[in-house]
PyMOL commands that place a pseudoatom at each C-alpha (Angstrom):
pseudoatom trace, name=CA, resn=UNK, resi=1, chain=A, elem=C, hetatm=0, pos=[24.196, -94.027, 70.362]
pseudoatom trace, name=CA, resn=UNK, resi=2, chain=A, elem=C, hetatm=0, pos=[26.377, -96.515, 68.537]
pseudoatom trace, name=CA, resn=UNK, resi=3, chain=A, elem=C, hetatm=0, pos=[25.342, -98.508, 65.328]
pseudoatom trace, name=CA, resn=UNK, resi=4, chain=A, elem=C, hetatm=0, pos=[24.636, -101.321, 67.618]
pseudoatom trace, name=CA, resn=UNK, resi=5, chain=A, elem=C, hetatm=0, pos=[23.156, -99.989, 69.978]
pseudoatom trace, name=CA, resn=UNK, resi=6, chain=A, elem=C, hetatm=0, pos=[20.652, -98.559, 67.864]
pseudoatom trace, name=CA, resn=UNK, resi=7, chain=A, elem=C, hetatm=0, pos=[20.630, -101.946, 66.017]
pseudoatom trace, name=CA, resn=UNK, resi=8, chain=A, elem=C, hetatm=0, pos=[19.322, -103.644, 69.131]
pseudoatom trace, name=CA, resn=UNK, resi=9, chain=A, elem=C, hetatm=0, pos=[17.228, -101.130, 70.222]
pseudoatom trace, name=CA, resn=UNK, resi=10, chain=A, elem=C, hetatm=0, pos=[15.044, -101.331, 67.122]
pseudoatom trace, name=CA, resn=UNK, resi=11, chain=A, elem=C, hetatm=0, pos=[15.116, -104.779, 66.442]
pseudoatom trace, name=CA, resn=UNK, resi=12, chain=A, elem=C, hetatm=0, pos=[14.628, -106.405, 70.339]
pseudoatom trace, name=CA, resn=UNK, resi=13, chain=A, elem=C, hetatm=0, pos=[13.251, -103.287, 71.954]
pseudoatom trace, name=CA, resn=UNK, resi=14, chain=A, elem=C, hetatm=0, pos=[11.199, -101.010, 69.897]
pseudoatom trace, name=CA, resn=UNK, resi=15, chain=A, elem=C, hetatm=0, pos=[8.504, -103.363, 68.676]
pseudoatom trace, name=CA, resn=UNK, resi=16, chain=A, elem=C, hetatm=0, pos=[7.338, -104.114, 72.727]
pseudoatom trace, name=CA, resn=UNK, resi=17, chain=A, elem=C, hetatm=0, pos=[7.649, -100.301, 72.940]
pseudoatom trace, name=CA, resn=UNK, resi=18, chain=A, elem=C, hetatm=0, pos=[5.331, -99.511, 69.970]
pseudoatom trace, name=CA, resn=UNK, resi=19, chain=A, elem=C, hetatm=0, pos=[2.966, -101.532, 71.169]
pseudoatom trace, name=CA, resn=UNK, resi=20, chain=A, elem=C, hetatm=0, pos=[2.598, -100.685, 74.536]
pseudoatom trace, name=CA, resn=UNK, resi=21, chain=A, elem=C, hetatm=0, pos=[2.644, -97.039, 72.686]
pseudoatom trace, name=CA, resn=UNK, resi=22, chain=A, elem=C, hetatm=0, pos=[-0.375, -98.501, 70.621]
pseudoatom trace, name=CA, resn=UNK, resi=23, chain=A, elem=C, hetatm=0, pos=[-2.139, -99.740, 73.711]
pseudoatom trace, name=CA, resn=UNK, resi=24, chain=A, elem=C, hetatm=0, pos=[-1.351, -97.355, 76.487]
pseudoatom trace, name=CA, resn=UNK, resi=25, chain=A, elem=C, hetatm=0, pos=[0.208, -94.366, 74.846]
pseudoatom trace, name=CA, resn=UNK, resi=26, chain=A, elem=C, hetatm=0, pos=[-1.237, -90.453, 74.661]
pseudoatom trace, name=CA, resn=UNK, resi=27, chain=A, elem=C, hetatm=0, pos=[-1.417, -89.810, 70.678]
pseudoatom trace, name=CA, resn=UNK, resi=28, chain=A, elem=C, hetatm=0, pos=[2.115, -87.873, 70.899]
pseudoatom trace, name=CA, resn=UNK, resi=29, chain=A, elem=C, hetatm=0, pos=[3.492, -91.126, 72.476]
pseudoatom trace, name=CA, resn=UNK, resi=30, chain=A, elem=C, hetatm=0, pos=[2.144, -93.294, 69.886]
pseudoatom trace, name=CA, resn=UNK, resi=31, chain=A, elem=C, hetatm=0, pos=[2.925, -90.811, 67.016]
pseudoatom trace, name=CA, resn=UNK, resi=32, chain=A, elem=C, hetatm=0, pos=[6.902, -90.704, 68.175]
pseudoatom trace, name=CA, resn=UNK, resi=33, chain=A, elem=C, hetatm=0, pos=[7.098, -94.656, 68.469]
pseudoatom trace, name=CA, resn=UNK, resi=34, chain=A, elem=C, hetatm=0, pos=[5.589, -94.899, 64.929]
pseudoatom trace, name=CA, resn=UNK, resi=35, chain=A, elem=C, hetatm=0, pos=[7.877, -91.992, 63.370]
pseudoatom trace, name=CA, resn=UNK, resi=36, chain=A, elem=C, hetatm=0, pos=[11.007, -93.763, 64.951]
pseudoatom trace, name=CA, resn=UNK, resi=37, chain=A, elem=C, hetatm=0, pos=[10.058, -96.646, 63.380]
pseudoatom trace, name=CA, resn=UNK, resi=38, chain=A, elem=C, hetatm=0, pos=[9.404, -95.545, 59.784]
pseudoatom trace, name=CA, resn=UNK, resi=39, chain=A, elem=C, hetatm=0, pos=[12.583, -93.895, 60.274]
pseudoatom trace, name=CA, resn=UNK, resi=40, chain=A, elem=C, hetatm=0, pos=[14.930, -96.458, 61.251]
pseudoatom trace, name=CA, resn=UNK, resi=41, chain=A, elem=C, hetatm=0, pos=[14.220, -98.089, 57.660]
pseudoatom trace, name=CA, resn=UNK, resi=42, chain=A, elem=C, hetatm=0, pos=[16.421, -95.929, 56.255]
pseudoatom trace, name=CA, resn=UNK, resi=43, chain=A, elem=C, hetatm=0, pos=[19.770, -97.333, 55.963]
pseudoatom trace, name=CA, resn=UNK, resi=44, chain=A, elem=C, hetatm=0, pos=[21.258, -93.726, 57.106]
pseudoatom trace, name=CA, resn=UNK, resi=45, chain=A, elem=C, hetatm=0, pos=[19.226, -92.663, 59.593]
pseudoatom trace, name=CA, resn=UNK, resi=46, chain=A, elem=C, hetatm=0, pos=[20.408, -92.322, 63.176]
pseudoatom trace, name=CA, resn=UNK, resi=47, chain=A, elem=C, hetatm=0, pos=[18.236, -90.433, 65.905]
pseudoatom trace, name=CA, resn=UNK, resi=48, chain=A, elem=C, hetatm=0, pos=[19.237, -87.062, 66.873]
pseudoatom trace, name=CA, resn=UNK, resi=49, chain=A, elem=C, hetatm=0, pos=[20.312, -86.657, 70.543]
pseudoatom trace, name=CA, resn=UNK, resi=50, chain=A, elem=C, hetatm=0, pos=[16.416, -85.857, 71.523]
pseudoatom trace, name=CA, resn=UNK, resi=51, chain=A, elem=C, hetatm=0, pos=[15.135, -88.303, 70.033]
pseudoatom trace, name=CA, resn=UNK, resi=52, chain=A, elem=C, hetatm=0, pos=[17.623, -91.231, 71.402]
pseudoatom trace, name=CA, resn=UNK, resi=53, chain=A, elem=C, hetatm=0, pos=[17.009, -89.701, 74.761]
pseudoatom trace, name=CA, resn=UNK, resi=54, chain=A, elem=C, hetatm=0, pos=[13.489, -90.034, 74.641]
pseudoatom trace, name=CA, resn=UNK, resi=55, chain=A, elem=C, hetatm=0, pos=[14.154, -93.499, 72.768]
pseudoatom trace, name=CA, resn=UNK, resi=56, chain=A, elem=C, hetatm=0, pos=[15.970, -94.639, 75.681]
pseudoatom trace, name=CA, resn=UNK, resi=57, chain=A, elem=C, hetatm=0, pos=[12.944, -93.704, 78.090]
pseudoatom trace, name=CA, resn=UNK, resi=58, chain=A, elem=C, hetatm=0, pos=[10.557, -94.909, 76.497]
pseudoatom trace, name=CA, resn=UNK, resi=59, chain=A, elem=C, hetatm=0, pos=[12.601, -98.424, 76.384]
pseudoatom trace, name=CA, resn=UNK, resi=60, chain=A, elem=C, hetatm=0, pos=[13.101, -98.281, 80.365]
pseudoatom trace, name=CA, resn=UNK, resi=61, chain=A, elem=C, hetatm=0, pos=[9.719, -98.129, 80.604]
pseudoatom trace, name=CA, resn=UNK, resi=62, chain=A, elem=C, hetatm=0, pos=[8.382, -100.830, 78.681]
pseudoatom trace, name=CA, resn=UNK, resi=63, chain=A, elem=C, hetatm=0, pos=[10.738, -103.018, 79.915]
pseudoatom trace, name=CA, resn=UNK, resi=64, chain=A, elem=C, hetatm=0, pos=[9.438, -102.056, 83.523]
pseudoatom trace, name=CA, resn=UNK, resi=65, chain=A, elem=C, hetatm=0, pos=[6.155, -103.058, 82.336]
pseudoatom trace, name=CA, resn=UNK, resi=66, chain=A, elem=C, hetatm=0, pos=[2.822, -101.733, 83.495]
pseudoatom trace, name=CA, resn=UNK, resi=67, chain=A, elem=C, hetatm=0, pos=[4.266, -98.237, 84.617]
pseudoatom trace, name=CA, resn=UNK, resi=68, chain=A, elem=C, hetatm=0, pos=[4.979, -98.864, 88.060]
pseudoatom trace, name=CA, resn=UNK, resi=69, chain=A, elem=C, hetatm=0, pos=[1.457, -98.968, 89.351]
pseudoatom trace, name=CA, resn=UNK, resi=70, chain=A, elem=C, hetatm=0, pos=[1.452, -102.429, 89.782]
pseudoatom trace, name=CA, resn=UNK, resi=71, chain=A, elem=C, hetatm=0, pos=[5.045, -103.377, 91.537]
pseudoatom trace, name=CA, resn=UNK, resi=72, chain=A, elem=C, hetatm=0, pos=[3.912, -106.731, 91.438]
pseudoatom trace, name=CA, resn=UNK, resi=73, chain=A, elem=C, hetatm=0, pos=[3.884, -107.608, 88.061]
pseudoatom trace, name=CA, resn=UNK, resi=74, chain=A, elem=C, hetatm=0, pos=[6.177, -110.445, 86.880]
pseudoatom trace, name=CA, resn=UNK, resi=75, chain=A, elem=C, hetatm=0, pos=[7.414, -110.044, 83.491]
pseudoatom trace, name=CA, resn=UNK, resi=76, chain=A, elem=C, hetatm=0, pos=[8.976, -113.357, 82.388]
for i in range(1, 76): cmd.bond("trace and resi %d" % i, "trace and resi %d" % (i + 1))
show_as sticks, trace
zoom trace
């Protein structure tokens, strides 16, 4: 993951994915999205391969919206 990409990813994506985490998320889910994001404050942290795997996922997915049991949502 480049600087950039991991620049975006926390500063456009990650907030709509911690908070779907915080609404819809299992306690793992919501405990990842919260350690990701106390992390990235540190000027030299960058994921680990794992991690921007599952960071990646879990960005897919909130940007699909409700989970794919509702293929009619609009998401404007």
């Amino acid at each position: 993951m480049t600087d950039r990409e991991l620049d975006e990813m926390m500063h456009l994506d990650w907030p709509i994915v911690v908070k779907r985490a915080m609404r819809d998320g299992d306690d793992w889910v919501r405990s990842f999205a919260l350690s990701i994001k106390r992390q990235a404050k540190r000027p030299d942290w960058r994921p680990t391969p794992k991690q921007a795997a599952l960071m990646r996922a879990m960005v897919t997915e909130a940007r699909r919206g409700a989970g794919g049991d509702d293929p009619g949502e609009l998401v404007e």
